[in-house]
Wavefront OBJ file of the C-alpha trace (Angstrom):
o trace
v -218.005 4.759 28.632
v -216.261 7.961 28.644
v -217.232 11.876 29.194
v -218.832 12.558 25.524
v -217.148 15.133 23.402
v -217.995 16.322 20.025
v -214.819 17.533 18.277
v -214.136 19.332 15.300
v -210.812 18.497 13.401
v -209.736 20.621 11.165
v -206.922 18.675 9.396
v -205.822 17.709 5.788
v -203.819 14.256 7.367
v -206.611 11.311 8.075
v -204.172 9.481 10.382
v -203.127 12.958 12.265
v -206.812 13.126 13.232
v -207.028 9.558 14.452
v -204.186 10.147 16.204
v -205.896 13.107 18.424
v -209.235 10.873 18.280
v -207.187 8.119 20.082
v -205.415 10.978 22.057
v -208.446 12.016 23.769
v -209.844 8.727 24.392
v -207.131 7.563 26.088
v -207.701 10.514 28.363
v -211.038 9.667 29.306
v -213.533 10.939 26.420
v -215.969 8.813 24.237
v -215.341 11.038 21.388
v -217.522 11.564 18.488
v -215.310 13.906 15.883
v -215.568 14.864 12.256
v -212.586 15.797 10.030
v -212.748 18.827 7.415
v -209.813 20.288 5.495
v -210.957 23.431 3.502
v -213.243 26.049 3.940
v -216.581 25.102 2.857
v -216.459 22.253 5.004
v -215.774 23.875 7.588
v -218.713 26.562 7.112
v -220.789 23.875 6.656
v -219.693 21.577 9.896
v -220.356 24.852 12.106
v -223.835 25.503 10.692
v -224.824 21.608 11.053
v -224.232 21.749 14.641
v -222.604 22.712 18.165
v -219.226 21.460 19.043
v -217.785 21.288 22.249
v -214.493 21.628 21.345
v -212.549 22.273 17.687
v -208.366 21.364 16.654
v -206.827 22.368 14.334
v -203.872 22.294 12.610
v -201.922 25.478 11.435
v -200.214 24.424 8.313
v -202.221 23.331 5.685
v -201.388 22.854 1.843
v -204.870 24.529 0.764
v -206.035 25.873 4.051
v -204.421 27.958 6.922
v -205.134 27.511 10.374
v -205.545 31.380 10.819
v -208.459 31.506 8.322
v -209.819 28.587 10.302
v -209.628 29.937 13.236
v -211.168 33.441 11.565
v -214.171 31.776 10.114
v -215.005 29.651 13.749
v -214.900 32.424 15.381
v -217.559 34.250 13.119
v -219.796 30.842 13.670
v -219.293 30.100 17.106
v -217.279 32.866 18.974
v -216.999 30.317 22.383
v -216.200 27.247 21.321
v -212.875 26.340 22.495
v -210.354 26.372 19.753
v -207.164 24.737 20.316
v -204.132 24.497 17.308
v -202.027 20.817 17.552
v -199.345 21.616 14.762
v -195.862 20.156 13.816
v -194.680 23.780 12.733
v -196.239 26.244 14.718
v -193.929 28.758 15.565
v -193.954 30.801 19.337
v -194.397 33.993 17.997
v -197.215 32.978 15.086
v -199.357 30.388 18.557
v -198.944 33.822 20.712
v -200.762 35.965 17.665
v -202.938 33.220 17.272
v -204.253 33.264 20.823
v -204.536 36.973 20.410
v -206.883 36.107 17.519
v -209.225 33.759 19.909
v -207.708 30.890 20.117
v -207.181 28.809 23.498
v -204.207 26.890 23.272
v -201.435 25.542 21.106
v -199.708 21.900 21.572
v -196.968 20.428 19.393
v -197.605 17.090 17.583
v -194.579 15.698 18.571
v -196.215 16.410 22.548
v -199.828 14.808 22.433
v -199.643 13.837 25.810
v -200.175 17.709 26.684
v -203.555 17.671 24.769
v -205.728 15.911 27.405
v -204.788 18.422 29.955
v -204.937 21.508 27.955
v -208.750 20.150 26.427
v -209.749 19.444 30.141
v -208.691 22.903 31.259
v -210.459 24.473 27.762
v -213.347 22.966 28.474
v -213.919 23.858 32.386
v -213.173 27.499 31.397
v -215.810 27.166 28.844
v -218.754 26.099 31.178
v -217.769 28.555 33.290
v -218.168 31.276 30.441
v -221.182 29.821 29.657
v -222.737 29.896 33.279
v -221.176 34.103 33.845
v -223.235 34.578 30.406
v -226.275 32.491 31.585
v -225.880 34.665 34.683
v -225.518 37.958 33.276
v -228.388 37.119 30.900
v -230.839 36.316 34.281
v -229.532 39.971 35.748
v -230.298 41.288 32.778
v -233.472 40.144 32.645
v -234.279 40.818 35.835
v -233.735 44.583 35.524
v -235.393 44.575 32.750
v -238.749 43.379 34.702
v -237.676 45.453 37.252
v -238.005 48.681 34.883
v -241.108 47.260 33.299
v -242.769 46.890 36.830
v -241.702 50.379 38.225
v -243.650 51.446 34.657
v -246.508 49.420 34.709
v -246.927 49.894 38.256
v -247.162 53.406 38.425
v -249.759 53.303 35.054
v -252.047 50.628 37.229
v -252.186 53.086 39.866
v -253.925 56.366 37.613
v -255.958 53.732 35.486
v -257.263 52.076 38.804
v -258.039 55.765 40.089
v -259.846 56.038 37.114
v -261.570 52.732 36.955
v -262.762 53.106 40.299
v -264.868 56.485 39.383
v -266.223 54.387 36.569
v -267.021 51.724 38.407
v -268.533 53.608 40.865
v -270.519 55.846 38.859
v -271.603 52.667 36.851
v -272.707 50.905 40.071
v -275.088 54.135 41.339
v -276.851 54.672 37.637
v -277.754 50.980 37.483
v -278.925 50.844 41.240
v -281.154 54.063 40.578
v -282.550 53.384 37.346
v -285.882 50.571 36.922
v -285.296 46.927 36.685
v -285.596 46.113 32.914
v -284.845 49.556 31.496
v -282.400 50.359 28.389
v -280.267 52.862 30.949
v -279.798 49.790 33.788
v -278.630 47.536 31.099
v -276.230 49.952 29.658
v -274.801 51.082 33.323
v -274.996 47.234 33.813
v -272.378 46.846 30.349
v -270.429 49.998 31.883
v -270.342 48.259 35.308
v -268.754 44.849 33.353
v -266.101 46.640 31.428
v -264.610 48.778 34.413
v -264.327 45.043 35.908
v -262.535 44.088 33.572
v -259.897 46.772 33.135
v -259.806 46.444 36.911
v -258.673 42.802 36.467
v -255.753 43.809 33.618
v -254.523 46.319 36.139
v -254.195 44.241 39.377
v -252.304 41.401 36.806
v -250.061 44.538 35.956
v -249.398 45.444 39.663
v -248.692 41.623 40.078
v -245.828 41.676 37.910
v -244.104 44.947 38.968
v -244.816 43.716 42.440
v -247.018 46.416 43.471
v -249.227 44.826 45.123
v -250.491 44.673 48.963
v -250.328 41.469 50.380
v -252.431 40.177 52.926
v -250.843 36.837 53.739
v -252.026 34.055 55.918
v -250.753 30.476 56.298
v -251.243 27.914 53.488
v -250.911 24.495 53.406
v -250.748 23.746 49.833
v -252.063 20.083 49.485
v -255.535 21.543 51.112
v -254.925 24.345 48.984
v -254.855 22.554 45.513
v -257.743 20.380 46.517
v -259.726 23.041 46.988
v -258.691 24.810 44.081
v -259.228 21.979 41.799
v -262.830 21.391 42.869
v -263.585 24.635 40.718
v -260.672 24.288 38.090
v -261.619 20.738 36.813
v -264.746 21.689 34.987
v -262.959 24.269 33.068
v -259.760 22.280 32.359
v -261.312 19.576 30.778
v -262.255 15.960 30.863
v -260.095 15.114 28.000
v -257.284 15.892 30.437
v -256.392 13.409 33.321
v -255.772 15.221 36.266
v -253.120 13.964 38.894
v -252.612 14.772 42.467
v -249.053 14.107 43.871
v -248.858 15.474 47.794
v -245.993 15.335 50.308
v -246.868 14.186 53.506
v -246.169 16.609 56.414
v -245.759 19.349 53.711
v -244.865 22.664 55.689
v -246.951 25.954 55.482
v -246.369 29.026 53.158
v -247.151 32.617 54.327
v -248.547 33.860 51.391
v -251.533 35.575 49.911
v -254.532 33.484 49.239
v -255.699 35.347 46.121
v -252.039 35.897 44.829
v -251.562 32.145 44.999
v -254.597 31.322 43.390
v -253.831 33.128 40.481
v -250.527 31.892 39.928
v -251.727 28.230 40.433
v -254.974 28.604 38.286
v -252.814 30.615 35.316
v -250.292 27.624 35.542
v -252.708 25.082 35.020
v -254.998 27.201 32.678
v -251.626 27.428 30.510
v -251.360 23.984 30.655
v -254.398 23.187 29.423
v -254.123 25.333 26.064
v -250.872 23.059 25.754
v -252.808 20.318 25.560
v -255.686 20.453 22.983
v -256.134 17.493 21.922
v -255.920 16.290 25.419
v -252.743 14.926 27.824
v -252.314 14.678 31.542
v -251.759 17.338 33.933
v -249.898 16.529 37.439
v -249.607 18.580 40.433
v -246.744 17.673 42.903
v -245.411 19.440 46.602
v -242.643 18.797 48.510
v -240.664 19.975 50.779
v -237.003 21.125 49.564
v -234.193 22.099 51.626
v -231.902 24.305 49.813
v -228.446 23.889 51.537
v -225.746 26.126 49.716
v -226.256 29.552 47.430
v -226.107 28.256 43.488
v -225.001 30.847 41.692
v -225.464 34.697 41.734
v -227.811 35.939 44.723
v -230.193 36.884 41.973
v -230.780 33.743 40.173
v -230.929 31.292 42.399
v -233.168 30.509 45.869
v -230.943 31.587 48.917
v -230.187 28.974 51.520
v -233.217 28.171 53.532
v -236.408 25.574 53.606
v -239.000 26.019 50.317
v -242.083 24.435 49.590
v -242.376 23.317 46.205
v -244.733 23.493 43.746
v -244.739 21.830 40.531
v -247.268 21.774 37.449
v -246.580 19.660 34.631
v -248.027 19.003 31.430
v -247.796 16.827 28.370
v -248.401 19.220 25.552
v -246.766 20.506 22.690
v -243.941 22.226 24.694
v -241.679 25.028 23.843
v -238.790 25.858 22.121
v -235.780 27.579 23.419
v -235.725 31.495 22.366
v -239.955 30.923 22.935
v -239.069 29.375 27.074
v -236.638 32.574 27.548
v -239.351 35.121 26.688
v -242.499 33.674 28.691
v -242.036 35.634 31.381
v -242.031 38.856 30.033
v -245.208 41.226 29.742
v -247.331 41.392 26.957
v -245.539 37.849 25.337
v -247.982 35.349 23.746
v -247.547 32.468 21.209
v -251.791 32.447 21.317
v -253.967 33.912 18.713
v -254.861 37.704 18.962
v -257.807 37.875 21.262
v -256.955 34.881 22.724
v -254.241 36.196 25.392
v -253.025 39.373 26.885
v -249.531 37.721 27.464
v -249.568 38.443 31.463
v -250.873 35.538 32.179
v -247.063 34.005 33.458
v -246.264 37.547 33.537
v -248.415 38.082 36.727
v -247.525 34.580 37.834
v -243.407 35.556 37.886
v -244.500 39.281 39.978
v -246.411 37.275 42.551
v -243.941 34.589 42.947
v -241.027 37.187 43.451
v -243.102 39.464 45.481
v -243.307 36.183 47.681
v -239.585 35.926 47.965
v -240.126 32.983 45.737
v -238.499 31.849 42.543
v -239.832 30.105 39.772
v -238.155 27.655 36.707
v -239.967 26.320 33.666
v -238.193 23.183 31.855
v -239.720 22.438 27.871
v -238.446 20.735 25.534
v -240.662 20.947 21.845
v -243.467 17.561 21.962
v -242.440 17.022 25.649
v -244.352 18.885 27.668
v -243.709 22.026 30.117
v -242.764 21.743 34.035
v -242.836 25.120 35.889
v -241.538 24.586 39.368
v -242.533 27.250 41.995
v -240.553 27.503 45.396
v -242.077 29.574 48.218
v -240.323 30.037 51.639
v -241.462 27.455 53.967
v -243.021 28.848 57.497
v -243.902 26.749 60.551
v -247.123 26.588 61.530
v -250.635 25.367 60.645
v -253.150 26.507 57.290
v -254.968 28.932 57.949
v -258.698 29.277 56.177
v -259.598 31.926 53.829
v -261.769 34.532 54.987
v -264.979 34.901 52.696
v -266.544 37.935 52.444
v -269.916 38.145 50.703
v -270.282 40.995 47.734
v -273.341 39.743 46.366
v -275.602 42.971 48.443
v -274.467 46.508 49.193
v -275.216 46.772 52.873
v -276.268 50.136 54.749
v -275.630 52.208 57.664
v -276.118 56.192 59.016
v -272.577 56.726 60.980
v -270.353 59.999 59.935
v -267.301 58.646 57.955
v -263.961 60.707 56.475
v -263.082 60.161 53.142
v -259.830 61.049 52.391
v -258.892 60.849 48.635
v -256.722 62.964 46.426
v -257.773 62.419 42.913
v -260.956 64.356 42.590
v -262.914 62.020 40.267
v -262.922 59.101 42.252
v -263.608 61.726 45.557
v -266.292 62.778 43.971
v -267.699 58.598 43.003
v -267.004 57.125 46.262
v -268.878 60.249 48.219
v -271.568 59.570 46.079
v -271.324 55.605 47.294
v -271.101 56.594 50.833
v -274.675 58.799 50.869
v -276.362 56.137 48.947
v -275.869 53.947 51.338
v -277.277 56.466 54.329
v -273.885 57.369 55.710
v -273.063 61.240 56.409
v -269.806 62.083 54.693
v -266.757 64.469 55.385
v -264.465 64.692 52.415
v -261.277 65.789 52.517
v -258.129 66.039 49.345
v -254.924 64.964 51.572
v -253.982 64.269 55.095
v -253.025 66.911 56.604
v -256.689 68.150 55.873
v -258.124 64.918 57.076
v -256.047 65.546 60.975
v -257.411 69.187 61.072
v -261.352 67.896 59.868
v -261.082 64.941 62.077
v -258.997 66.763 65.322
v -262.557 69.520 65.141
v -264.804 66.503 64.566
v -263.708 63.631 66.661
v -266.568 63.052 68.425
v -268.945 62.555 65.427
v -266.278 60.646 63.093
v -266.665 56.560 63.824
v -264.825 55.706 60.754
v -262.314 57.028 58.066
v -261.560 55.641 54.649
v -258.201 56.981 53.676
v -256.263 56.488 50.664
v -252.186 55.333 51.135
v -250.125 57.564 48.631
v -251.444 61.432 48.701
v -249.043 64.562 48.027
v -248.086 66.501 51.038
v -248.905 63.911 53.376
v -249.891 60.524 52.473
v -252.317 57.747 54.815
v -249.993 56.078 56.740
v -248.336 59.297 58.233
v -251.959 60.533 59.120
v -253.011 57.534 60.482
v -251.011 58.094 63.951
v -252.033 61.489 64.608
v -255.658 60.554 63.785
v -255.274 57.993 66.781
v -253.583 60.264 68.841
v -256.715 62.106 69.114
v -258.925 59.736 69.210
v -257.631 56.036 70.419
v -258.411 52.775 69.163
v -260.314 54.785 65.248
v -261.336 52.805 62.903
v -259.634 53.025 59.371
v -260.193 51.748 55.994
v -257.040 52.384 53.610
v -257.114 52.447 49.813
v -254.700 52.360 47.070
v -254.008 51.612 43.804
v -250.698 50.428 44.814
v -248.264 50.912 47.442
v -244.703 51.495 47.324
v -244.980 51.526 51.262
v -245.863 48.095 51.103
v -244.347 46.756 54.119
v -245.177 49.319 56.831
v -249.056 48.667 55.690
v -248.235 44.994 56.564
v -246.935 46.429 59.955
v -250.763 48.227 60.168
v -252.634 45.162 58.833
v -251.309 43.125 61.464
v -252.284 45.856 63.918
v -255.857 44.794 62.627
v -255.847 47.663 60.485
v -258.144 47.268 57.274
v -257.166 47.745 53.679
v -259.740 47.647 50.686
v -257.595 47.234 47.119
v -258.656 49.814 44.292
v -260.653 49.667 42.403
v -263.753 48.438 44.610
v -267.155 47.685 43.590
v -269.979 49.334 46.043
v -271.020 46.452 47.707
v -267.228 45.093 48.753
v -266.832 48.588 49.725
v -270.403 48.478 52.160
v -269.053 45.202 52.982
v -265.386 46.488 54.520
v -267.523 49.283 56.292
v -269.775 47.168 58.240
v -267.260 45.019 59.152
v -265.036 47.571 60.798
v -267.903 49.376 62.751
v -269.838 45.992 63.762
v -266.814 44.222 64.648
v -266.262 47.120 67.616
v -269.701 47.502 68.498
v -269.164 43.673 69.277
v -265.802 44.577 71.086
l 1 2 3 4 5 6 7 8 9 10 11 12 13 14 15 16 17 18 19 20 21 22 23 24 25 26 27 28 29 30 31 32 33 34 35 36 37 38 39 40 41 42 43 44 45 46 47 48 49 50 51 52 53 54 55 56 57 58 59 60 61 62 63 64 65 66 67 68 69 70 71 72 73 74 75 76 77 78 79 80 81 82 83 84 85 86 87 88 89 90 91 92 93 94 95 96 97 98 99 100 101 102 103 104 105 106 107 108 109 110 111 112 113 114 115 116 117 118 119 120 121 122 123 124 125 126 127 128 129 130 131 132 133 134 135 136 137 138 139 140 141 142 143 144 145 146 147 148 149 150 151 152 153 154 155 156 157 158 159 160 161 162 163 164 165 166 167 168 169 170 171 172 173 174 175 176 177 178 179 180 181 182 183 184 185 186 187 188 189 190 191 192 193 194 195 196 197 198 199 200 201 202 203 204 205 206 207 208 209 210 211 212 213 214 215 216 217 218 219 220 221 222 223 224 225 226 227 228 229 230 231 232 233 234 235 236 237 238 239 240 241 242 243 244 245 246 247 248 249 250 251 252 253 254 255 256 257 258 259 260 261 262 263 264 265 266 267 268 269 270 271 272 273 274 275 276 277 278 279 280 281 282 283 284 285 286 287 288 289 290 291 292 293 294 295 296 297 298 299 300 301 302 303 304 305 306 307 308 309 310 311 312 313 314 315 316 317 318 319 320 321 322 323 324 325 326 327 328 329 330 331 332 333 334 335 336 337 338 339 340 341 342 343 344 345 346 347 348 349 350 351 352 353 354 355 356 357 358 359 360 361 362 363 364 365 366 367 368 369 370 371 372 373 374 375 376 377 378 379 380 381 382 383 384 385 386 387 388 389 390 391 392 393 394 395 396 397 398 399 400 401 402 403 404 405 406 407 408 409 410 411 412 413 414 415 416 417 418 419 420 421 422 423 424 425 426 427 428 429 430 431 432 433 434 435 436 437 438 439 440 441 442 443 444 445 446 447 448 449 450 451 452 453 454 455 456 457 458 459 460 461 462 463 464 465 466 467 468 469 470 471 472 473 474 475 476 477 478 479 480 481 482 483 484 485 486 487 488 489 490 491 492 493 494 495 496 497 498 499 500 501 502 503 504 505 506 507 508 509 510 511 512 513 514 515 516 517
């Protein structure tokens, strides 16, 4: 068998055509053509389906070659187009190639046609492949710009949130169990939760996150993962486990990866109504050479791979392209904000990561994750409990700059028994803390502030007083990495919005932890 071609042969002489058929598979090609010689037929052979290649002759008694080539390239502007005439002339094949077409060959020299169609053909694929490229960019800037966007709306609306939240939290906690006004700051508590759960998915996809990564084996990871997933997936849908033996760590973040895994197979599932099977593979994959633009394609290096698949109803092409953009859903209304894979293609980057989905409509959906492989062994999650606001009497700094979650979180702080300094930015915080040392065991200060944010207070507070304990907040951080450099210091950092007892919970921990040290 030869390389398959589907031709299009636009020619008024049967035996002509038969002789380029033959032509072509003498050259190599198990070709599959179709012969049309006016223009209707042709119209209709470009709308019935893609060709990889189209000849035509130029001289025709009803039909020109030039109107062929006109109406082609209306239908299908890169297919390669290449005339094989008796008459052409030098000047009219140059004007025609101006036009859009690839190539001219004489009848009278077929053997020229094999070489010119191979050389038409590689040409193509590459145009193809700069498009496909191009399109990825394209894409990718476009995310890029929707991230900057929704990042920078996550952080006010978190702000925001978080003096809900709080004030929520304090009017439940003082009013009497099985009143009208605790059930209502109850609802009011619920709903601030769940804005604050649309806004960290929007800070996952513009990549505005903080992560706090640790080493993850991902066979122990999926097990575990899958002890509370498979109760919610389904028992209509078989569940299979494929792991690699010897599979090599990630260095990611433990929530982050949870949510891309869970939304994966959560997606899955609503593939699969009536039912299907759902398999989970990792493997190790070395990735020797760069394929393709730096953009598009996982650099050089050792991944980890990840990959869900699904038998359900599938998706089409245009559907597949747009999946990963924000706000895109093929579910009901109320059944899907459409950030679901959104969040799952933020995280993924933000991990230095890449991600492919292959569909095909009725055959199921494979999304294949790759995550930079580390060296090393998994390292446990750290569980913190939130169930119980905890108290305490030390003097804390609160540093915030928006006033209405200043005002919440000082609130928090004295109903829980601590004494509170409050302060609007950090050059305040320096002068309050440089007069006030000595009382201070612990400031909570948030990251991004005007005139001078968290992380360039945070060395002139322990200048003055070595070895301070501090709690940052933010809604997001563009400084992203040099809070990594602090969090591996041991530094602490509590994501916005918080509820009061995670926030208790982070204080505690910092001041017990050094009365221990």
């Amino acid at each position: 068998m030869g390389i398959p071609i589907r031709v299009l042969i636009i020619e008024d002489s049967e035996d002509d055509a038969l002789l380029i058929a033959r032509e072509l598979k003498s050259g190599g090609y198990d070709v599959k053509f179709q012969r049309v010689d006016s223009t209707s037929a042709l119209a209709r052979a470009c709308d019935s389906q893609d060709w990889d290649l189209i000849i035509s002759d130029h001289s025709m008694p009803h039909f020109s070659g030039t109107d062929a080539l006109t109406l082609v390239r209306s239908k299908s502007p890169g297919t390669p187009f290449i005339f094989v005439s008796g008459t052409i002339g030098e000047e009219t094949a140059v004007a025609a190639m101006k036009n859009g077409a690839q190539d001219y060959v004489m009848k009278g020299n077929l053997k020229r046609l094999v070489t010119a169609v191979q050389r038409e053909l590689r040409e193509s694929e590459q145009r193809k492949e700069r498009e496909r490229l191009q399109k990825h960019v394209q894409q990718l800037q476009k995310f890029e710009a929707i991230g900057r966007l929704s990042g920078g709306i996550a952080h006010d609306f978190n702000n925001m949130i978080g003096a809900i939240m709080g004030w929520a939290e304090l009017g439940h906690e003082e009013m009497a169990p099985g009143t009208k006004a605790r059930e209502r700051f109850r609802k009011i508590r619920e709903q601030s939760q769940r804005a604050a759960k649309l806004t960290a998915q929007l800070l996952a996809f513009g990549r505005r996150q903080i992560l706090q990564p640790h080493k993850i084996n991902l066979n122990l990871f999926v097990r575990e993962e899958m002890s509370f997933l498979g109760k919610v997936i389904g028992e209509n849908i078989d569940v299979r486990i494929v792991e690699a033996p010897d599979l090599h760590v990630i260095h990611a973040d433990p929530t982050q990866i949870q949510q891309v895994f869970m939304n994966l197979c959560l997606n899955a599932r609503d593939a699969m109504p009536a039912g299907g099977q759902l398999k989970i593979e990792t493997c190790n994959v070395p990735i020797k050479e760069q394929l393709g633009g730096a953009d598009a394609h996982p650099a050089p290096g050792n991944y980890v791979l990840m990959t869900v698949t699904d038998t359900g109803i599938g998706m089409d092409e245009a559907t597949a392209q747009r999946i990963f953009e924000p706000f895109f859903t093929t579910k009901e209304i109320g059944k899907g904000t459409g950030l679901g894979l959104a969040t799952v293609y933020g995280i993924v980057k933000q991990h230095d990561g890449f991600i492919y989905v292959y569909t095909e409509p009725g055959k199921g959906t494979s999304f294949r994750v790759y995550f930079p492989a580390e060296s090393g062994v998994h390292e446990p999650r750290e569980v913190i409990d939130n169930s119980q606001a905890l108290k305490g009497s030390e003097t804390i700094l609160l540093v915030e700059d928006d006033d209405g979650l200043r005002e919440s979180v000082q609130e928090m702080l004295r109903s829980l028994g601590y004494r509170v300094m409050v302060v609007s930015d950090g050059k305040k915080a320096v002068e309050v803390f440089r007069e006030n040392a000595d009382e201070i065991q612990l400031v909570i200060m948030d990251i991004v502030m005007p005139s001078q944010g968290g992380l360039q207070s945070y060395p002139e507070l322990a200048a003055i007083k070595p070895g301070i304990d501090v709690i940052f907040t933010t809604g997001y951080a563009d400084e992203a990495e040099a809070l990594v450099t602090h969090l591996e210091k041991g530094t602490k950092f509590l994501q916005k919005p918080y509820s009061l007892p995670k926030l208790s919970q982070f204080i505690r921990n910092a001041l017990d932890s050094k009365r221990k040290t």
